[in-house]
C-alpha positions in Angstrom: 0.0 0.0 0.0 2.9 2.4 0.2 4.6 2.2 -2.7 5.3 4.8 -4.8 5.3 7.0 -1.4 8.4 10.3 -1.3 9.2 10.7 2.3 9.4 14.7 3.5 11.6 15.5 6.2 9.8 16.9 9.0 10.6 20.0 10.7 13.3 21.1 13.1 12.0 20.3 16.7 13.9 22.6 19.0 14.3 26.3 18.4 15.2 27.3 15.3 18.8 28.2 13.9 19.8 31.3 13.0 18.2 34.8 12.7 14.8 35.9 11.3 16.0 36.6 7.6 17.7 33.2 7.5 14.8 31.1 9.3 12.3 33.0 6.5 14.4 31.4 3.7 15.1 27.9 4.7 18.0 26.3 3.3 17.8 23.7 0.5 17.4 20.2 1.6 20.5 18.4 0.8 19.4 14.8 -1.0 20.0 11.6 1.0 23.0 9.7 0.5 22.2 6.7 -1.4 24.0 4.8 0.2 20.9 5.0 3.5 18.3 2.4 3.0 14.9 3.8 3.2 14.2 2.1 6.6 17.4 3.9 8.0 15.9 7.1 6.4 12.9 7.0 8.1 14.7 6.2 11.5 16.9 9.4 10.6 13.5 11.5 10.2 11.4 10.1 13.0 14.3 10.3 15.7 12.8 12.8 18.4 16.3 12.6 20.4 17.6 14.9 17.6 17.4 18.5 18.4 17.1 19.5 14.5 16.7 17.4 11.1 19.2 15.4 10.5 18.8 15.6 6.4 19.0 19.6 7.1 22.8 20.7 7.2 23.5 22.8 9.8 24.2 26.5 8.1 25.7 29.2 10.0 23.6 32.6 10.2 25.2 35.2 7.4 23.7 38.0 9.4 25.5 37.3 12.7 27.9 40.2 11.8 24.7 42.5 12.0 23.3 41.3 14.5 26.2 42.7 16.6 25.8 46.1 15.1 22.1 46.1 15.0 20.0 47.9 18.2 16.6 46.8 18.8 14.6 50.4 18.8 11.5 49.4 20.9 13.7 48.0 23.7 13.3 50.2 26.6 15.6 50.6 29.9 14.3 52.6 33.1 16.6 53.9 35.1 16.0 54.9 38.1 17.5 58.2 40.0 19.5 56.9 43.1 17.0 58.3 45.9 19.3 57.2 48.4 21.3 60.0 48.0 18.8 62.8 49.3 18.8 63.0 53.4 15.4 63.9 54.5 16.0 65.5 58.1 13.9 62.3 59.8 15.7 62.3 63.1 16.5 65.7 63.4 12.8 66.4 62.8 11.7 64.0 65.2 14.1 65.8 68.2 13.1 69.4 66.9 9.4 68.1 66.9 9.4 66.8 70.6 11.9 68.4 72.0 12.3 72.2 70.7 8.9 72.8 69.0 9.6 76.8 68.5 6.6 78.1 67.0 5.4 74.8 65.7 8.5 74.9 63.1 9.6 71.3 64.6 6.1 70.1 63.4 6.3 72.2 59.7 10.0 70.4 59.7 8.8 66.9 60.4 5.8 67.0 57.9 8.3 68.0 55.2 11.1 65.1 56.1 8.3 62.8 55.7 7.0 64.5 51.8 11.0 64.0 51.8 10.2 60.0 51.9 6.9 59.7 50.5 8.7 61.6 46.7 11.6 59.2 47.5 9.3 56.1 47.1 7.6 57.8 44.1 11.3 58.7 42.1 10.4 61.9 42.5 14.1 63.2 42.6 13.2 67.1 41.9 10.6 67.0 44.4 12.6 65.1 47.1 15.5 67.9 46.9 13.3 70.8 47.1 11.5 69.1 50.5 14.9 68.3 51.9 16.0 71.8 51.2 12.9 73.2 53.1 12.7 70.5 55.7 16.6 71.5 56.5 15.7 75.3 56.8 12.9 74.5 59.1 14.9 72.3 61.4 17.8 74.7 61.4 15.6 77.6 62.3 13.7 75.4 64.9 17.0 74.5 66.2 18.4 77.9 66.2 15.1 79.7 67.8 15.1 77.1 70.7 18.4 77.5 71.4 18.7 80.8 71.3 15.7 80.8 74.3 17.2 78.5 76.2 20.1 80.4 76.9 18.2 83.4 77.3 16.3 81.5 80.1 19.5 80.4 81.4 20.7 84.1 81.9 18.0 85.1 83.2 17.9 82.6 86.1 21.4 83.4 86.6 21.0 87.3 86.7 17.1 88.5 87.9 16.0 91.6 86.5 15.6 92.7 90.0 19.6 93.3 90.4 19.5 96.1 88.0 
């Protein structure tokens, strides 16, 4: 019943060789040595151990020179601003907060260290600078203020205004 019957090759099994241009165009099918029996043909062919066609030679890509050369334009990278980089007064806050609250600036000071964190989670680099920048000021003025009435306090405990 099967005489008369031209055996195909099947196709490659694994992945296939080579680069787009070269897969489109598949190379010629070299002819069977005659020297095969047809039973030994069809072993070649139906072998699933094989990763590609035996009967297929195995041609290098000619566009591996491009390849190298070539960029793939939809291929996009993020990169991300190192946020680690911008301080955001947390501790410093925190102390000016409990500690020397001048005026409520060691409250303005701590709700601007924590915009500090909340733009750093965000990659908001611009943002995260200009907080730091304003969360510094307030610190440093809370800082300044309080310590500046300290040691009037002190001063004045030490020398009443009823010696002069």
């Amino acid at each position: 019943p099967f005489e008369g019957v031209a055996w195909t090759p099947r196709p490659p099994q694994g992945p296939p060789q080579g680069c787009f241009a070269c897969i489109a165009k598949p190379p010629a099918l070299r002819q069977a040595s005659p020297v095969l029996s047809p039973s030994s043909a069809v072993y070649l062919m139906e072998s699933k151990s094989c990763k590609r066609d035996s009967l297929r030679p195995a041609v290098p890509c000619k566009h591996s020179v491009e390849k190298k050369t070539m960029t793939n334009p939809t291929t996009v990278i993020e990169i991300y601003p190192d946020t680690t980089e911008v301080n955001d007064y947390y501790l410093w806050s925190i102390f000016n907060f409990v500690y020397l609250n001048f005026c409520c600036l060691g409250f303005i000071a701590l709700a601007y260290s924590l915009k500090v964190r909340d733009k750093k989670l965000l990659n908001d680099l611009n943002g995260a600078v200009e907080d730091a920048k304003t969360a510094r000021l307030f610190n440093i003025t809370s800082s300044a203020l309080a310590t500046f009435c300290i040691i009037l306090i002190f001063i004045f405990l030490r020398y009443p205004l009823t010696d002069y």
